[in-house]
N, CA, C and O atoms as a Tinker XYZ file with bonds, in Angstrom:
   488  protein
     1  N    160.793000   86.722000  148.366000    73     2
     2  CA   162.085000   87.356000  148.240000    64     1     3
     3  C    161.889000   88.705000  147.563000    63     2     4     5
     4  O    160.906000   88.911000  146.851000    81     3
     5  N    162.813000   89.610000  147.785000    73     3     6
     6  CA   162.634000   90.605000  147.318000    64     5     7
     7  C    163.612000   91.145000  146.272000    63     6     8     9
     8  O    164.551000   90.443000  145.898000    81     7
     9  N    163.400000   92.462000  145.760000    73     7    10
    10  CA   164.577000   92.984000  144.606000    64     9    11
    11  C    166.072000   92.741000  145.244000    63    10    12    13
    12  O    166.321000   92.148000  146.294000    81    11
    13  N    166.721000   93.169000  144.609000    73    11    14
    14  CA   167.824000   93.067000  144.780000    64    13    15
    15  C    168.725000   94.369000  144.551000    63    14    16    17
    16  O    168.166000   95.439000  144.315000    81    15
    17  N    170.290000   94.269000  144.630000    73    15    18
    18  CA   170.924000   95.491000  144.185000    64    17    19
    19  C    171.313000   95.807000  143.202000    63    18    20    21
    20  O    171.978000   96.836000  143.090000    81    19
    21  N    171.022000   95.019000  142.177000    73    19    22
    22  CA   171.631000   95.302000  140.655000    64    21    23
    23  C    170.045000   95.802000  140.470000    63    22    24    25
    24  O    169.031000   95.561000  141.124000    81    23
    25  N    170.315000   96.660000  139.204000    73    23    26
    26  CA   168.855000   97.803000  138.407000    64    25    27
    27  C    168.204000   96.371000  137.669000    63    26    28    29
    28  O    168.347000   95.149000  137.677000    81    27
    29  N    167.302000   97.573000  136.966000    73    27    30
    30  CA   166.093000   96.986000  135.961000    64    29    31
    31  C    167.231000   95.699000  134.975000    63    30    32    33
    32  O    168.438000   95.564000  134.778000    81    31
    33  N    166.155000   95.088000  134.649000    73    31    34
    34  CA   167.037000   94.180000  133.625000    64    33    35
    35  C    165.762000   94.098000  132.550000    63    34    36    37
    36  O    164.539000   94.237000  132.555000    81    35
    37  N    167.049000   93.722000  131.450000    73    35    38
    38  CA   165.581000   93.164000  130.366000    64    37    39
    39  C    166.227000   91.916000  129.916000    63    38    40    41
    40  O    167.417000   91.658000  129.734000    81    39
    41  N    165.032000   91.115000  129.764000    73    39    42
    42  CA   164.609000   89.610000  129.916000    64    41    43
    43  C    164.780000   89.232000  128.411000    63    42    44    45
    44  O    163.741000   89.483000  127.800000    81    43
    45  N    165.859000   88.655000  127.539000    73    43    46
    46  CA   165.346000   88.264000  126.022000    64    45    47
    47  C    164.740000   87.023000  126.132000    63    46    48    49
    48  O    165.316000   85.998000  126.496000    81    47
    49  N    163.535000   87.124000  125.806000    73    47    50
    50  CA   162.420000   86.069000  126.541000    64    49    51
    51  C    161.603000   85.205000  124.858000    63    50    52    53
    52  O    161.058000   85.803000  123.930000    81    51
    53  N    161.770000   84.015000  124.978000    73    51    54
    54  CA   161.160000   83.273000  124.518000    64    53    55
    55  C    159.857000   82.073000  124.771000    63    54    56    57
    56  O    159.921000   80.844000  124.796000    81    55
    57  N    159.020000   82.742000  124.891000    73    55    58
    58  CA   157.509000   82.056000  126.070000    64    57    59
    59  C    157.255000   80.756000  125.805000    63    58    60    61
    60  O    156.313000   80.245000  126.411000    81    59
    61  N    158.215000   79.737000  124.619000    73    59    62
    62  CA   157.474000   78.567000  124.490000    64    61    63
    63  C    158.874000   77.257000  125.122000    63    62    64    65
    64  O    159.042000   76.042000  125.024000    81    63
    65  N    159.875000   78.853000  125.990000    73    63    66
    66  CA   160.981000   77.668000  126.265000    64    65    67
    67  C    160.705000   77.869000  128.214000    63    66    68    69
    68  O    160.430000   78.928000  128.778000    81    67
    69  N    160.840000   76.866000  128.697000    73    67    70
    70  CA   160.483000   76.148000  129.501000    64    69    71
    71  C    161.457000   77.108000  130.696000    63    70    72    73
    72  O    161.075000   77.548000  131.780000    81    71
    73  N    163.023000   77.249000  129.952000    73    71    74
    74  CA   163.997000   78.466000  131.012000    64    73    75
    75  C    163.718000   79.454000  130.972000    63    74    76    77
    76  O    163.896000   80.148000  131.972000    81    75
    77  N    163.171000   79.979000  129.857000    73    75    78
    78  CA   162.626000   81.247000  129.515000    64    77    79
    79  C    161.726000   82.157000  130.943000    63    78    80    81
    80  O    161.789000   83.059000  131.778000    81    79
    81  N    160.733000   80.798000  130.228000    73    79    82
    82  CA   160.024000   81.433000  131.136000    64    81    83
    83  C    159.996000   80.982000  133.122000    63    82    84    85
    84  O    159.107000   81.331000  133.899000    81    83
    85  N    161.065000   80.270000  133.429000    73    83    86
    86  CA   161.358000   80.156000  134.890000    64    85    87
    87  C    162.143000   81.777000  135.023000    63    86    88    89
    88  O    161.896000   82.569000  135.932000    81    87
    89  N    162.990000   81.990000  134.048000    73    87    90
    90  CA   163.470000   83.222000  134.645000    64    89    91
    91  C    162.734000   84.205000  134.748000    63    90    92    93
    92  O    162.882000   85.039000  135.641000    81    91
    93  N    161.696000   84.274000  133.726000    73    91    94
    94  CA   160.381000   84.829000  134.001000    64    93    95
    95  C    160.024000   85.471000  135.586000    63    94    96    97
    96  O    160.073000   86.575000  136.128000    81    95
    97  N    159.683000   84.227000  135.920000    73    95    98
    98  CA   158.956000   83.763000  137.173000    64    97    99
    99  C    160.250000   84.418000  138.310000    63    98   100   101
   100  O    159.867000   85.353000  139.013000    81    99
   101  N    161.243000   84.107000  138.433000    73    99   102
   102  CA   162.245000   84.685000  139.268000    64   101   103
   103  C    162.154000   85.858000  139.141000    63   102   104   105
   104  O    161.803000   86.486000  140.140000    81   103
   105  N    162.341000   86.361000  138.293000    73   103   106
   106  CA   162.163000   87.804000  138.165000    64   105   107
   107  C    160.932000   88.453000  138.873000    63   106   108   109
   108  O    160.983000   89.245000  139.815000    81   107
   109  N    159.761000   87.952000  138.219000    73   107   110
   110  CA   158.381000   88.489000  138.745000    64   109   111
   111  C    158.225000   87.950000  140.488000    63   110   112   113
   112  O    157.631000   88.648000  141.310000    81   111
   113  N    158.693000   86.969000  140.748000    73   111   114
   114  CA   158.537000   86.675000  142.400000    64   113   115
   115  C    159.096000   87.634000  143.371000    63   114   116   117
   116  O    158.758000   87.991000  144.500000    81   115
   117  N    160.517000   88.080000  142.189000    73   115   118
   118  CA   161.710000   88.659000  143.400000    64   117   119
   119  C    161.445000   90.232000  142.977000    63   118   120   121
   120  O    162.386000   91.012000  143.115000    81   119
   121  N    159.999000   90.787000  142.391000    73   119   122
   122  CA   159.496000   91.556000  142.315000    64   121   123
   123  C    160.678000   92.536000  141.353000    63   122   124   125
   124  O    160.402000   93.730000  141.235000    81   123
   125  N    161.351000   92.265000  141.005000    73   123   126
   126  CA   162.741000   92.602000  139.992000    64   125   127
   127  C    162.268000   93.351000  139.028000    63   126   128   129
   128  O    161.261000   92.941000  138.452000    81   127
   129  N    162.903000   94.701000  138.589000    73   127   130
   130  CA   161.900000   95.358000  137.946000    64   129   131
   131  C    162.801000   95.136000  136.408000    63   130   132   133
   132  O    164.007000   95.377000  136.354000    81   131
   133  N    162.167000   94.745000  135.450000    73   131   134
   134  CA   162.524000   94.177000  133.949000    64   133   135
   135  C    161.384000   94.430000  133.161000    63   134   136   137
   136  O    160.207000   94.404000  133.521000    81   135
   137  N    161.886000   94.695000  131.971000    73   135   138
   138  CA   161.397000   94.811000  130.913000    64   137   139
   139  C    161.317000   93.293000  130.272000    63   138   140   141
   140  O    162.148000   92.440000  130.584000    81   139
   141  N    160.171000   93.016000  129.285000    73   139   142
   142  CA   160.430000   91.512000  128.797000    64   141   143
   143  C    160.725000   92.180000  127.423000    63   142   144   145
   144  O    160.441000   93.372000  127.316000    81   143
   145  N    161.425000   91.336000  126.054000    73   143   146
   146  CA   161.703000   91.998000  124.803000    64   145   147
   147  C    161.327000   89.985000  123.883000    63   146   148   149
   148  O    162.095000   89.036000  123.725000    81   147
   149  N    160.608000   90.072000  123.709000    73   147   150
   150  CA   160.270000   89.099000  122.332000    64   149   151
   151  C    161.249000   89.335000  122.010000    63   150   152   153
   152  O    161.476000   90.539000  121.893000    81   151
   153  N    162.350000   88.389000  121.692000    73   151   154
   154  CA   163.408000   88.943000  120.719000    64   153   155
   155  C    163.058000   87.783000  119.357000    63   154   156   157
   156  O    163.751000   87.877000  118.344000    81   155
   157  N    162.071000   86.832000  119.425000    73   155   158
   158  CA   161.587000   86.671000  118.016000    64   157   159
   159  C    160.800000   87.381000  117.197000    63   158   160   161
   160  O    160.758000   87.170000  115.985000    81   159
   161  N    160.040000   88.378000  117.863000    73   159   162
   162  CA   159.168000   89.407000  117.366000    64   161   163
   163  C    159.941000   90.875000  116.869000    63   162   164   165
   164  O    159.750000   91.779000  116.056000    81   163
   165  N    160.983000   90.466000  117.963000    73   163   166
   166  CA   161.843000   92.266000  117.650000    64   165   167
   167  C    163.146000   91.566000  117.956000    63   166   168   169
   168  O    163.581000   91.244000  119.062000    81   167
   169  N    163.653000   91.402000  116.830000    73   167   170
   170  CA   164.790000   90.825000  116.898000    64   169   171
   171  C    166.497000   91.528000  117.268000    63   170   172   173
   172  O    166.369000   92.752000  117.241000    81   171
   173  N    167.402000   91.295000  117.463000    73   171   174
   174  CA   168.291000   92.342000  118.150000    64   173   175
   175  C    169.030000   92.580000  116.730000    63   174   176   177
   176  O    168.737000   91.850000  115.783000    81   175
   177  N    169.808000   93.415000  116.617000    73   175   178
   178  CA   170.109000   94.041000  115.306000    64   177   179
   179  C    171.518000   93.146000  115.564000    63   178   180   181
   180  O    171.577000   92.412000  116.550000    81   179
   181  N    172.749000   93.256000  114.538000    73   179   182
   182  CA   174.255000   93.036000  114.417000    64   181   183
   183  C    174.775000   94.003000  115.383000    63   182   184   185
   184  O    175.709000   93.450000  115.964000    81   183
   185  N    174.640000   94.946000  115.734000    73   183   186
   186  CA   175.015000   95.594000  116.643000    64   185   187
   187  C    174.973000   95.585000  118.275000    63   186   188   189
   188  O    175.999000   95.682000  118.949000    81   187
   189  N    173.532000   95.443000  118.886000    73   187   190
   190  CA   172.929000   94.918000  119.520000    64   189   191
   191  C    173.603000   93.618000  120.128000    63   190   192   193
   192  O    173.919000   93.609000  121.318000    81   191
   193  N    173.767000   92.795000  119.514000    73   191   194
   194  CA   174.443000   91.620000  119.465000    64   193   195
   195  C    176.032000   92.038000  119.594000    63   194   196   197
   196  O    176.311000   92.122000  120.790000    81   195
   197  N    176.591000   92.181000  119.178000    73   195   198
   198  CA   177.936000   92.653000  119.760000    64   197   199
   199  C    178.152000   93.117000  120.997000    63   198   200   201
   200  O    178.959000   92.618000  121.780000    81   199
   201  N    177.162000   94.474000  121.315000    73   199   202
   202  CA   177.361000   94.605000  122.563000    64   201   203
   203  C    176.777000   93.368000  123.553000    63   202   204   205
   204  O    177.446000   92.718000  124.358000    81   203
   205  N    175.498000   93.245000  123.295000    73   203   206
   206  CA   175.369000   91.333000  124.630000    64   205   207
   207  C    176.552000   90.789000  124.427000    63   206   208   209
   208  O    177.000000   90.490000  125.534000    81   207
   209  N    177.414000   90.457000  123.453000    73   207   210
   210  CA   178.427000   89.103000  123.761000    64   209   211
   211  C    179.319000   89.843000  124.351000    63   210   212   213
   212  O    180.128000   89.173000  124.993000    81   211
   213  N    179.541000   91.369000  124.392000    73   211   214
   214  CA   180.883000   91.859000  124.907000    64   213   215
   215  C    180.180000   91.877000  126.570000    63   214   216   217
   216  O    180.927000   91.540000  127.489000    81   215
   217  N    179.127000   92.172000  126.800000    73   215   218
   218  CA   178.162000   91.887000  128.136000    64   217   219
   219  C    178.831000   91.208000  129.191000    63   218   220   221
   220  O    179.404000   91.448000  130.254000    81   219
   221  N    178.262000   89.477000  127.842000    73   219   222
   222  CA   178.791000   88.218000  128.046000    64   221   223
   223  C    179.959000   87.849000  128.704000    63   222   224   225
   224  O    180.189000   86.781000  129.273000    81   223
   225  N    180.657000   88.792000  128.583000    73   223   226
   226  CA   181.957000   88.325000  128.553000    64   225   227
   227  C    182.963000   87.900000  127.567000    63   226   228   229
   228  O    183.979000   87.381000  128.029000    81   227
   229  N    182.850000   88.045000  126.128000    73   227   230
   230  CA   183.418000   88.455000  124.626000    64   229   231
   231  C    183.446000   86.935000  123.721000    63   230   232   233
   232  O    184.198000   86.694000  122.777000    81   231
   233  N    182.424000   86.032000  124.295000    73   231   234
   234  CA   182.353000   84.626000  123.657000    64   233   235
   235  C    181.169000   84.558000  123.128000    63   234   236   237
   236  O    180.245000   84.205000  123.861000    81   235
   237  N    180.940000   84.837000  121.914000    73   235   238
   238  CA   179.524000   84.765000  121.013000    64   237   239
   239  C    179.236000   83.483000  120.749000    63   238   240   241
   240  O    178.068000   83.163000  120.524000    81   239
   241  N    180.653000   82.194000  120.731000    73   239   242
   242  CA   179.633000   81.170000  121.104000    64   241   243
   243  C    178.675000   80.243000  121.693000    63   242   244   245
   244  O    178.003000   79.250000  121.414000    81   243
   245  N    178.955000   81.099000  122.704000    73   243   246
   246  CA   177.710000   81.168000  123.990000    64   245   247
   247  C    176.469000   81.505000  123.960000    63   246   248   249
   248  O    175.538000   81.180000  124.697000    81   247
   249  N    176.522000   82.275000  122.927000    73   247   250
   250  CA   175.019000   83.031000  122.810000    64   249   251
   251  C    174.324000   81.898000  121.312000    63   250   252   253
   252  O    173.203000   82.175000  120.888000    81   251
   253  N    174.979000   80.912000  120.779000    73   251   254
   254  CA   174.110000   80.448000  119.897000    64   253   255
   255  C    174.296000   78.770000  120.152000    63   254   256   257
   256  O    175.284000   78.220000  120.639000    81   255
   257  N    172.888000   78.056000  119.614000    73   255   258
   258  CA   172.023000   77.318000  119.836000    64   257   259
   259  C    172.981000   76.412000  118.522000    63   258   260   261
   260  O    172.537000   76.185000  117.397000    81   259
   261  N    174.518000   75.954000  119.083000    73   259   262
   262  CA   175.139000   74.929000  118.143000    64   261   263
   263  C    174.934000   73.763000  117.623000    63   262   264   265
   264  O    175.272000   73.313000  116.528000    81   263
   265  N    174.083000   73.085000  118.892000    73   263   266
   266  CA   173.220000   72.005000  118.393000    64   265   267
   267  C    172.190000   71.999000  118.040000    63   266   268   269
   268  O    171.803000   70.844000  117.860000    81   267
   269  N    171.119000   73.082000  117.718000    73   267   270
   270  CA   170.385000   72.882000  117.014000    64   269   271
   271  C    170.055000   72.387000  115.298000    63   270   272   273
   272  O    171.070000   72.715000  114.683000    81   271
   273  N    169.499000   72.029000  114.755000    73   271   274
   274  CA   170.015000   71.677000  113.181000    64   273   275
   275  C    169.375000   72.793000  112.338000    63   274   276   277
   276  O    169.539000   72.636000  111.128000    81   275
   277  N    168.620000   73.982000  112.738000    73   275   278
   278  CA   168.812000   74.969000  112.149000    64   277   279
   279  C    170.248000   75.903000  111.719000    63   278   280   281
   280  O    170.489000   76.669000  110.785000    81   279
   281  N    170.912000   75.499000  112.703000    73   279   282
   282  CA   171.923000   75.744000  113.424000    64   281   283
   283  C    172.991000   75.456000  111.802000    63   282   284   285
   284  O    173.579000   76.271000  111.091000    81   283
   285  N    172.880000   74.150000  111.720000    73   283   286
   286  CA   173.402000   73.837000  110.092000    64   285   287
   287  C    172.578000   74.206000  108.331000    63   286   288   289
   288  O    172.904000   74.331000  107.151000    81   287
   289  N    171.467000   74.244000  109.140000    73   287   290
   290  CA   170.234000   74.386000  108.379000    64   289   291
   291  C    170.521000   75.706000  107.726000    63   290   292   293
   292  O    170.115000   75.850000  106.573000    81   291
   293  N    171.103000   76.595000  108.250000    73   291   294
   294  CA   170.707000   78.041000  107.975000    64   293   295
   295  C    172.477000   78.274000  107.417000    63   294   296   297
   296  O    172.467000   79.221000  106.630000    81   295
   297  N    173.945000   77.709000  107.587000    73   295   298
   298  CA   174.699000   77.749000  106.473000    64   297   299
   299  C    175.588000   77.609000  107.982000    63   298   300   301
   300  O    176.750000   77.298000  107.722000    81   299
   301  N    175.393000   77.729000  109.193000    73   299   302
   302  CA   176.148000   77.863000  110.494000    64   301   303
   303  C    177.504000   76.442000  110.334000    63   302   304   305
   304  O    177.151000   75.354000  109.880000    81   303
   305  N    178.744000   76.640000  110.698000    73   303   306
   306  CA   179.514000   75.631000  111.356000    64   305   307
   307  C    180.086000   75.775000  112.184000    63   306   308   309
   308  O    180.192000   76.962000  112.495000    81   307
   309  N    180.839000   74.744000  113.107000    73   307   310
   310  CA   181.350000   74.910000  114.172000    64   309   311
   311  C    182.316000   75.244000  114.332000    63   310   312   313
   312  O    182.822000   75.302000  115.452000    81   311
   313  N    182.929000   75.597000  113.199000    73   311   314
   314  CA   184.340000   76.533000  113.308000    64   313   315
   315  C    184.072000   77.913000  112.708000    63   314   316   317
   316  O    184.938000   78.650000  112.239000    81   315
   317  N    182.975000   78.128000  112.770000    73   315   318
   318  CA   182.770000   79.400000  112.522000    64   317   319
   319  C    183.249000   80.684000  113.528000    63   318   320   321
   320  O    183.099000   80.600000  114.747000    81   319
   321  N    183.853000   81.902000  112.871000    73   319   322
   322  CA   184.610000   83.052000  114.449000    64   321   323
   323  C    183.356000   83.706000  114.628000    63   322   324   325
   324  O    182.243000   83.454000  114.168000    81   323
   325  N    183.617000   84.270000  115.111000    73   323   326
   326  CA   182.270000   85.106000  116.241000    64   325   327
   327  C    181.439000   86.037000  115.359000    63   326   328   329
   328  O    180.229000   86.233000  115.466000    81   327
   329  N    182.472000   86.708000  114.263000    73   327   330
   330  CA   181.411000   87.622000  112.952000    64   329   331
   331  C    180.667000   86.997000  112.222000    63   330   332   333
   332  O    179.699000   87.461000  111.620000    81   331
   333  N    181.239000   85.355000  112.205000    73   331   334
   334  CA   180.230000   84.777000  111.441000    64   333   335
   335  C    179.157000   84.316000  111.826000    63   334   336   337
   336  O    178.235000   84.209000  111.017000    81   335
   337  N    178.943000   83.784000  113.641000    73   335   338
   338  CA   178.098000   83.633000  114.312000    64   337   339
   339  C    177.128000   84.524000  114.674000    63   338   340   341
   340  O    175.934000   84.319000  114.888000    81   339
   341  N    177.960000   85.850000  114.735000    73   339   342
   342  CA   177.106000   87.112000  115.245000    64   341   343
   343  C    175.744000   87.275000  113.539000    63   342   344   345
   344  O    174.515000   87.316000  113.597000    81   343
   345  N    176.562000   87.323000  112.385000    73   343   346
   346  CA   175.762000   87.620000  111.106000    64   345   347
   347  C    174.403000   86.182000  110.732000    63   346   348   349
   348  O    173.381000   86.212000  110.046000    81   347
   349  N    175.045000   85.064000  111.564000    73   347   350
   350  CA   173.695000   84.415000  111.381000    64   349   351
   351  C    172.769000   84.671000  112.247000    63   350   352   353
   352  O    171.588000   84.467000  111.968000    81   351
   353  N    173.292000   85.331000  113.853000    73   351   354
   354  CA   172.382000   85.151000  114.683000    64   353   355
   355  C    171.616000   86.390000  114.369000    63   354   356   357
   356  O    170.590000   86.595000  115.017000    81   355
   357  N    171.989000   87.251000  113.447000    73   355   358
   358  CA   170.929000   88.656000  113.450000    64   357   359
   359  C    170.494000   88.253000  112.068000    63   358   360   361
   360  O    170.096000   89.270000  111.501000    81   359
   361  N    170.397000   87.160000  111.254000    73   359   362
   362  CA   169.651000   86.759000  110.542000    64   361   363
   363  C    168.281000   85.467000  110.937000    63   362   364   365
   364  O    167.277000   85.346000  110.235000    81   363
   365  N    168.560000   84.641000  112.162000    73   363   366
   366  CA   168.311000   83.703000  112.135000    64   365   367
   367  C    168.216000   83.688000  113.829000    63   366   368   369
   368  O    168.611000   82.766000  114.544000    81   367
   369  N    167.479000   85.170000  114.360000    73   367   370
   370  CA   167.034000   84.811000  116.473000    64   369   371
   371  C    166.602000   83.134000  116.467000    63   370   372   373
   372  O    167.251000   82.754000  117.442000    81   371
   373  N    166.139000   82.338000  116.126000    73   371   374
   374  CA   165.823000   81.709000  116.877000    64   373   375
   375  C    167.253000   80.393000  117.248000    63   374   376   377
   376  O    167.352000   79.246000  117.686000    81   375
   377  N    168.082000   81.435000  116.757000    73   375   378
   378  CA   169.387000   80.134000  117.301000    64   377   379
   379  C    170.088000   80.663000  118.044000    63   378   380   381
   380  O    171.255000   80.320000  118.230000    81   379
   381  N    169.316000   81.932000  118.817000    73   379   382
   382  CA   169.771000   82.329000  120.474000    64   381   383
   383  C    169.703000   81.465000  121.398000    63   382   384   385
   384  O    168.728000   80.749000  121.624000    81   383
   385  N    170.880000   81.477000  122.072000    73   383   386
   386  CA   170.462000   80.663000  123.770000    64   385   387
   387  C    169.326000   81.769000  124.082000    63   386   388   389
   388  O    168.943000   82.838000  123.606000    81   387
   389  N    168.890000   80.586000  125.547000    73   387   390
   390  CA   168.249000   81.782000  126.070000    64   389   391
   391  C    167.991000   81.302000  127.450000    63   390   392   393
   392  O    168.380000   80.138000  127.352000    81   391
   393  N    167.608000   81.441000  128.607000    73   391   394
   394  CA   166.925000   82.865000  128.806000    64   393   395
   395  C    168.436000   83.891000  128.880000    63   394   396   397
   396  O    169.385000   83.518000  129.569000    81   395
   397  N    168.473000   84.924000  128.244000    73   395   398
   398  CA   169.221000   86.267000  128.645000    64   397   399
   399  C    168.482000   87.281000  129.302000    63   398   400   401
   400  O    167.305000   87.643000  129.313000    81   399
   401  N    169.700000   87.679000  129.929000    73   399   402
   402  CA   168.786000   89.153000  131.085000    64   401   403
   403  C    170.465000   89.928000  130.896000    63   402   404   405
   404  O    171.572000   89.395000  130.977000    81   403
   405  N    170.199000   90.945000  130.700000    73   403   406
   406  CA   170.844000   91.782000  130.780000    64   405   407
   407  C    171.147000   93.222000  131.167000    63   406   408   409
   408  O    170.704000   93.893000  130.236000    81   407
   409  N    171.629000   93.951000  131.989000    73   407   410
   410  CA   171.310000   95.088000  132.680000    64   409   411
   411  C    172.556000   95.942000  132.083000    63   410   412   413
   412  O    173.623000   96.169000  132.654000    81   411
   413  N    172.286000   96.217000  131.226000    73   411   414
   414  CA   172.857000   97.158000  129.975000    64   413   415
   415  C    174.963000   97.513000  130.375000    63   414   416   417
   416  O    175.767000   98.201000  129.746000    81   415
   417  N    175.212000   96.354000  132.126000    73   415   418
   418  CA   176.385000   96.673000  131.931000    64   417   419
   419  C    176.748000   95.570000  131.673000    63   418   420   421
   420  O    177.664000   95.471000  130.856000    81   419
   421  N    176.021000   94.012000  132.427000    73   419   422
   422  CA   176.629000   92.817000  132.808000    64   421   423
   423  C    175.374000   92.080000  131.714000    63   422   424   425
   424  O    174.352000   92.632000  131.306000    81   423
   425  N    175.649000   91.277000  131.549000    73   423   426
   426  CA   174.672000   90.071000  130.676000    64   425   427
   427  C    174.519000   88.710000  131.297000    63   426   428   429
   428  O    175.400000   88.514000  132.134000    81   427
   429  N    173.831000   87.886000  131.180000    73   427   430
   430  CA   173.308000   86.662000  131.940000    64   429   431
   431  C    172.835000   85.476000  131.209000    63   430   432   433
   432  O    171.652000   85.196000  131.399000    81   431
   433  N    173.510000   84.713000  130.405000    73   431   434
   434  CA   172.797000   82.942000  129.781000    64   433   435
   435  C    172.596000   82.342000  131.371000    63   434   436   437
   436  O    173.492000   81.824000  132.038000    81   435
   437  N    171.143000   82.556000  131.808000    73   435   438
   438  CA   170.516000   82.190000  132.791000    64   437   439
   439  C    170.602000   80.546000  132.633000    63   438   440   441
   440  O    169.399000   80.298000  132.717000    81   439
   441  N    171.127000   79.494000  132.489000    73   439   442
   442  CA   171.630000   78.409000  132.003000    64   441   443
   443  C    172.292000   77.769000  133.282000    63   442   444   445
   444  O    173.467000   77.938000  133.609000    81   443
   445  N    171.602000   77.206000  133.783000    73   443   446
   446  CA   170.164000   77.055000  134.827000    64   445   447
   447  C    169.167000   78.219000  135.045000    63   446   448   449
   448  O    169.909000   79.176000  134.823000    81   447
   449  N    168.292000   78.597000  135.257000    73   447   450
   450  CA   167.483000   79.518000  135.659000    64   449   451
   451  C    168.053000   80.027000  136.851000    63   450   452   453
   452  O    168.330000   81.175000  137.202000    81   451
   453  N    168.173000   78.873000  137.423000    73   451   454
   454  CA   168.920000   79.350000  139.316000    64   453   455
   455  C    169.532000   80.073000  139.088000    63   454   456   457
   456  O    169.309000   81.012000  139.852000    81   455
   457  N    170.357000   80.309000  138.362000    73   455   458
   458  CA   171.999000   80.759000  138.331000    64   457   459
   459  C    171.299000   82.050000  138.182000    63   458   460   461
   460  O    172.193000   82.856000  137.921000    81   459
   461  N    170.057000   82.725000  138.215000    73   459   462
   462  CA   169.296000   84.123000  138.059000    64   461   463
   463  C    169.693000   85.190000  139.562000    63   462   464   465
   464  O    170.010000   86.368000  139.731000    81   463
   465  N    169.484000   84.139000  140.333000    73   463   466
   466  CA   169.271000   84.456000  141.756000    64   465   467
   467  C    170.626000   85.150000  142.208000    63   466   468   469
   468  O    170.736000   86.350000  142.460000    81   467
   469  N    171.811000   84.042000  142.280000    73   467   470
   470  CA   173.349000   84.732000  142.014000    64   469   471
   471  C    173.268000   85.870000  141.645000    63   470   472   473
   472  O    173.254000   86.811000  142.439000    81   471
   473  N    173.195000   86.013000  140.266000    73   471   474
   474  CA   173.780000   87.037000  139.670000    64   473   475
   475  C    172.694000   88.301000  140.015000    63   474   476   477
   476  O    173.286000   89.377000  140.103000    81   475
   477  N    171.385000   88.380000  140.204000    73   475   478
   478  CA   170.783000   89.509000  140.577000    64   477   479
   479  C    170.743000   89.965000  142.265000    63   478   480   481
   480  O    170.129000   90.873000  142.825000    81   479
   481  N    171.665000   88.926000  142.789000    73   479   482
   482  CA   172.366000   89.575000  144.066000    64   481   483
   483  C    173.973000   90.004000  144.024000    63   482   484   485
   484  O    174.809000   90.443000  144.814000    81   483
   485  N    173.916000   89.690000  142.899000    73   483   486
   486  CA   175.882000   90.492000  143.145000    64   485   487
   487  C    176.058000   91.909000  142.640000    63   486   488
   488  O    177.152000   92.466000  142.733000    81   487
């Protein structure tokens, strides 16, 4: 398969998660031209993060990992509003969903991986 009509994307890629790296692989098959970004190594700032959830579609609790028990571990609850979610998640990347791809207009919780294919043909 080949590229598609939406531009470059960049991949917030985590290599030891299993979706991560299928979207990986979609990407690199469908020859898709992306940037990859460690976002445990280079983490996205409070800002950064605002703009992905507005990406998103304006629901930041989409972008974090509620069931994880870091998740409580780190001071997080489930009635927490979105500033408070956004200030743990730029303290605490690893309670990002993931895989994200984002092409600096539209954003993507690749959540199935499949669901990659869709959206880098629309």
């Amino acid at each position: 398969m080949t590229s598609s009509s939406r531009g470059p994307v960049v991949l917030l890629h985590n290599p030891r998660c299993s979706k991560s790296r299928a979207a990986l692989a979609c990407l690199e098959a469908r020859q898709h031209p992306h940037r990859v970004r460690l976002y445990l190594e280079e983490p996205l700032s409070r800002e950064e993060l605002e703009g992905l959830v507005h990406r998103l579609g304006g629901e930041a609790r989409v972008l974090v990992r509620l069931g994880d028990a870091l998740f409580s571990e780190s001071g997080g609850r489930q009635d927490d509003g979105a500033s408070a979610l956004l200030d743990l998640l730029a303290r605490e990347p690893r309670l990002m969903q993931r895989p994200v791809v984002d092409d600096g207009r539209e954003a993507l919780l690749a959540r199935p991986p499949a669901s990659l294919d869709d959206w880098l043909d629309g």
